[in-house]
N, C-alpha and C positions, 0 to 999 in steps of 0.2 A: 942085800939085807936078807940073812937067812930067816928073820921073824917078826914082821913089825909091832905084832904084839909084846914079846921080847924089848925090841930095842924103845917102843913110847912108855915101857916100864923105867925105864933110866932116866937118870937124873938128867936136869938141864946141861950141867957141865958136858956130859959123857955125847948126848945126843950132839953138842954142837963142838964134840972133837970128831965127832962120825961123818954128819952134814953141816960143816959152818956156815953161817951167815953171808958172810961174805963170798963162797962162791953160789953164783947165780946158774949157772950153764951146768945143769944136770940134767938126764937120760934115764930115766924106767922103762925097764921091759918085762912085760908081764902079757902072761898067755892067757888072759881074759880080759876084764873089765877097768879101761885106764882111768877112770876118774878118780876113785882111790888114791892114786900116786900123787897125784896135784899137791897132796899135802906133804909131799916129800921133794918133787922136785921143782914147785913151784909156776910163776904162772911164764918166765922164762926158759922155764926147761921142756923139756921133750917129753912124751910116755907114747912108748910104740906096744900095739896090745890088740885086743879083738872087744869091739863094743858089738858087733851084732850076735843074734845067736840061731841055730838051724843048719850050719856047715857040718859038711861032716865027711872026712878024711884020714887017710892017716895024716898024722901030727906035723909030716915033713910038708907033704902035699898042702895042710892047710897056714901052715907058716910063712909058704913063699907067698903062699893067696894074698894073706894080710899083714904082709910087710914084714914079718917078723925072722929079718935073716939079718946076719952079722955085716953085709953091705947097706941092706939099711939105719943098721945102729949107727956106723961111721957117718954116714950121708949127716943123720940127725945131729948126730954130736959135732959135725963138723960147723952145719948150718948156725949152731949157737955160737 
């Protein structure tokens, strides 16, 4: 989702041809703060993200720190 601003501007229809209802098993990845996404991927989905703050790396270095690498996305997605 390139803009959630953007897309909670859309109509009912439009959002729930993007996230339907019916699938439950959704994954957010976001390079900060995951409570946010809850409203998107629900309380059966995943959100892999950084809730502390004070690291400080570069971006590679701190993504492997906190989960945030594409073996983890699978893990998650898989575990739903």
């Amino acid at each position: 989702m390139a803009s959630t601003d953007v897309f909670l501007r859309q109509d009912a229809a439009y959002r729930e041809s993007v996230l339907p209802n019916a699938v439950r098993k959704r994954v957010a990845v976001e390079a900060g703060v995951t409570g946010f996404w809850r409203q998107f991927v629900g309380l059966d989905g995943a959100v892999i993200g950084i809730d502390t703050c004070g690291a400080s790396a570069p971006a590679d270095q701190l993504y492997k720190h906190f989960g945030i690498t594409t073996a983890h996305v699978v893990e998650a997605a898989k575990s739903l």
